[in-house]
N, C-alpha and C positions, 0 to 999 in steps of 0.2 A: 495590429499584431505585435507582439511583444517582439524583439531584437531577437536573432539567433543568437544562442550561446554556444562557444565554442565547444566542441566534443567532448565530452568525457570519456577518456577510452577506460573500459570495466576489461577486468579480468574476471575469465570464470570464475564463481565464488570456491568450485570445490578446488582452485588452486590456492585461495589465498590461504598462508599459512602464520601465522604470528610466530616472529622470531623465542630464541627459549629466551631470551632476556626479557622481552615483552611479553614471556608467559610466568614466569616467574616473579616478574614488578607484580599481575594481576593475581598470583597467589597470595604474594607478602601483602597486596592490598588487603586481599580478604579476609587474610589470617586479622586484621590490623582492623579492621569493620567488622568483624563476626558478632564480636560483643556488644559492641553500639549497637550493631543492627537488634538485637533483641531487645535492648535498650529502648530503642528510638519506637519500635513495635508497643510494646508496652507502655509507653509513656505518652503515647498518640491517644490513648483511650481516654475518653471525658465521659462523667457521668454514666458507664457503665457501655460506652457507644465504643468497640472498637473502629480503626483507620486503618485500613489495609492499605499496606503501605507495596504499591504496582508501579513495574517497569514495564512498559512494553519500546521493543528495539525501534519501533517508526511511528511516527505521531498520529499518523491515520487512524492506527488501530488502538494510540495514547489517546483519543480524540472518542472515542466509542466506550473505551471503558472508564476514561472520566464521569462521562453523562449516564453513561448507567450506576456509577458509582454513590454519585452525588456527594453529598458529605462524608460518606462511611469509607472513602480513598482518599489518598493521593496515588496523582498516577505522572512519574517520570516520564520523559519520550526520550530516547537515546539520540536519533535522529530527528533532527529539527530544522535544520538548515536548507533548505529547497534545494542549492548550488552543490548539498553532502550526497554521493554518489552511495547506496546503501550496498550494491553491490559490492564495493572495492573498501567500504567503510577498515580502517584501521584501530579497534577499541584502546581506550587508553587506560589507566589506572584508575583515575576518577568514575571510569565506567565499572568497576570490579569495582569499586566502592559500593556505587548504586547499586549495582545486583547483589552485592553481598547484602544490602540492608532490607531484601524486599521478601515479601510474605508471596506476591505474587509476579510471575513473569511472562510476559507478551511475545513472542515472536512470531516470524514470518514462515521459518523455513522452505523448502522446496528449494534452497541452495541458494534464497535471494539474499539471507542475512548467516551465511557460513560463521559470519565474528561469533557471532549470540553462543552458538555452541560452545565456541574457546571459553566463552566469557561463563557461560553456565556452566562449566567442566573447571576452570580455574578457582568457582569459589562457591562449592555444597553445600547444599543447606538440605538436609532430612525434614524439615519443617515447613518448605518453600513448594508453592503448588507451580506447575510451567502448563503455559497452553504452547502448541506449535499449532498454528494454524491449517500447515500443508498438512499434518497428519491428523487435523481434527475435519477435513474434506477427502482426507482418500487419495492425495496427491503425493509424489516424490519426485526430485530430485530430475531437472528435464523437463517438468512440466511446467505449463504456467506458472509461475509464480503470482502474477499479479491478481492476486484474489480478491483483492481492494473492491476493484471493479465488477467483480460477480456478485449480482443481487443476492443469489442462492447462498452464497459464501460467506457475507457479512452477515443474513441472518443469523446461519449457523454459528457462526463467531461471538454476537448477539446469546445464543440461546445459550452459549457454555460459558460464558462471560459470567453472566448472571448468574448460573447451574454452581459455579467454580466462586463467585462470592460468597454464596448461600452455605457453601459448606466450610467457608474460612471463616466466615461470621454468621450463625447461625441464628444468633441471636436479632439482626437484622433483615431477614429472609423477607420479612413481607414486604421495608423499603425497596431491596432489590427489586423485587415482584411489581412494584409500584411502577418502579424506574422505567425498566424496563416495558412497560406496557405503555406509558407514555414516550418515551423515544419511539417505537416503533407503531404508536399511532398519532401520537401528534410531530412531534419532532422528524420524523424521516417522513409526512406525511407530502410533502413535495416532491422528495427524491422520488417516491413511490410513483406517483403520478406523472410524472415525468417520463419516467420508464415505460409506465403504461402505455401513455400518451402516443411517444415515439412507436412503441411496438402496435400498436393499432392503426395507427398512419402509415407506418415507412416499413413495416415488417418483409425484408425478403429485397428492401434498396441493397444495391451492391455497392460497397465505399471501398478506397486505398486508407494505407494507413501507413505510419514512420515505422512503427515498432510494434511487441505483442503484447504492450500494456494493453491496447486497444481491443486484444481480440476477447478476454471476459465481456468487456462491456458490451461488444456487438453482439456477441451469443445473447447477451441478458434481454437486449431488447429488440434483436431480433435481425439485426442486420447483417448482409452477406457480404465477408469480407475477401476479397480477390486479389488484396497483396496473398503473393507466396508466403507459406508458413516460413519458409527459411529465410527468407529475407529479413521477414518480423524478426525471426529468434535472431538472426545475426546482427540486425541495430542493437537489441536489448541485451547481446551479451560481447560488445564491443570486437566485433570479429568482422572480416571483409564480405559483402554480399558477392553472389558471382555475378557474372557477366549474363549470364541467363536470362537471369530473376531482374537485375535492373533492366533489363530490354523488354522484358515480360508486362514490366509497369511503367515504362517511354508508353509500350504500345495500347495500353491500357487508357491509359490519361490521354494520350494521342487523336485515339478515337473514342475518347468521355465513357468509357465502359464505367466507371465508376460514376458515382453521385458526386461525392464528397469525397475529400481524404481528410483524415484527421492524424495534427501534428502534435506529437511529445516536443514541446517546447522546451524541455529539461536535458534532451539529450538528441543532440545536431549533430551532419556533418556534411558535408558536399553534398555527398548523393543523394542525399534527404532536403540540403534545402534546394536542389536541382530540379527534385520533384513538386516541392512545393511552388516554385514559382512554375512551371508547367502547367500546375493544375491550375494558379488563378489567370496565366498566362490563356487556357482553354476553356476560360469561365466555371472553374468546377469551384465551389465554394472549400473552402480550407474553416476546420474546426480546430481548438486547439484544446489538450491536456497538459496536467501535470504529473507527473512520477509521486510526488508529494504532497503537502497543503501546501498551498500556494493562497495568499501567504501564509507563512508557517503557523500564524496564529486564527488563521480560517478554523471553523469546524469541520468535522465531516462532511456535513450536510450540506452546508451552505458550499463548500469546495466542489461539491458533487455537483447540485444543483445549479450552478454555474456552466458548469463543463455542458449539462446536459442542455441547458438554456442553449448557449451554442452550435451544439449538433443539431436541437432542433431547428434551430433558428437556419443552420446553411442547410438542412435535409426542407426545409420549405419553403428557401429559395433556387434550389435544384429541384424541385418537384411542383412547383409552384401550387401547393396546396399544405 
């Protein structure tokens, strides 16, 4: 198992607020990029082949609209760094650079990347297409964030991605079309089956978990999850759990009511690695995630497919099937 890392304590996103000095440097950035950016747009095009030139705030979803892109993008990831907390992220200028230059932009929303706003509010572009993801599912602000991990979610992500190419570059519509039809049957053709897999075998196992990254992924493929929702949400948004809710999940692991727990190894603290040793301490197999790609230069998929390698891997050694 990978070393605990020490806490990172996340402030709620709707509080972070960028100072006006730090809102101001990312104006003068953008005033200072506006030009280049159309520049840099225009001058990407070879042999009649526009390059959509894409930001997205976290490499996950940097990572999906690469491969659907293929050669017709570039696609920046704001966050890249495994150890960078996206939550508490602080944008800098050279980030107002980047989004000033792009044709198109990725984020997360549902409160998980609050920066992205500043940063898309700091430096207009009438020309520039934005996806939010939380409002391309139906989600706000409270809710899950972590859409990463919902099957249902990346497709959709998938279908507007490619939807949202086609009309910045029309002229490449059938590459898109291409792309995309091979990511999601060959390329995610593991993730897919994996998911499957699990939800055909384990559908309705009851696992713990650190945090509510976890809880998309167990919806997706089927598994019941018996940490308190409030505990999950108070790992995930750096807040103290109560005394309840940890006694809830002593008495849980105590008497193996769960299968598995699976660990956010991105984001630890006492009471989480308390319960981890518990769980291998009562024989319950311990899975692990990450909040990002890990490493940061993984793909989607192969990130994915990993994690999931894993859950299987301790869901049928606690099941022994």
């Amino acid at each position: 198992m990978r070393s605990v890392l020490p806490r990172t304590v996340r402030r709620h996103p709707a509080r972070i607020l960028l100072s006006a000095a730090a809102v101001a440097a990312l104006a003068t950035a953008s005033a200072c990029a506006t030009s280049s950016a159309a520049k840099t747009s225009s001058s990407s095009s070879t042999a009649g082949s526009k390059v959509i030139q894409v930001v997205a705030a976290e490499n996950f979803w940097g990572s999906i609209a690469t491969q659907l892109g293929g050669a017709h993008v570039k696609v920046t990831s704001i966050i890249t760094n495994p150890d960078t907390d996206p939550h508490s992220y602080e944008p800098t200028a050279a980030d107002g650079r980047t989004i000033a230059g792009a044709d198109y932009v990725i984020t997360n929303g549902i409160g998980y990347d609050a920066w992205s706003d500043k940063l898309l509010a700091a430096n207009p572009a009438s020309n520039r297409t934005a996806l939010k993801v939380g409002d391309l599912v139906g989600l706000k602000e409270g809710d899950n964030p972590h859409q990463w991990y919902s099957h249902d979610s990346v497709y959709k992500v998938i279908d507007q991605i490619t939807a949202d190419y086609k009309k910045i570059d029309p002229a490449d519509a059938a590459s898109f079309d291409s792309q995309k039809q091979t990511f999601e049957s060959q390329t995610l053709a593991q993730y897919n089956q994996l998911e499957s897999d699990i939800k055909a075998k384990y559908s309705g196992t009851p696992i713990g978990a650190s945090e509510s990254i976890v809880t998309p992924l167990a919806e997706s493929v089927g598994l019941k999850m018996l940490t308190p929702e409030t505990f999950l949400d108070a790992e995930s948004e750096g807040t103290d759990p109560t005394a309840a809710d940890k006694s809830t999940i002593d008495q849980q692991i105590a008497t193996k009511q769960i299968k598995i727990y699976v660990f956010n190894t991105q984001n630890s603290d006492p009471d989480v690695v308390a319960q981890v040793n518990a769980a291998k301490a009562q024989g319950i197999p311990v899975a692990e995630v990450t909040e990002t790609l890990a490493p940061a230069s993984a793909s989607f998929q192969d990130w994915q497919v990993k994690e999931l390698q894993g859950i299987e891997s301790a869901l049928k050694q606690a099941m022994g099937k």
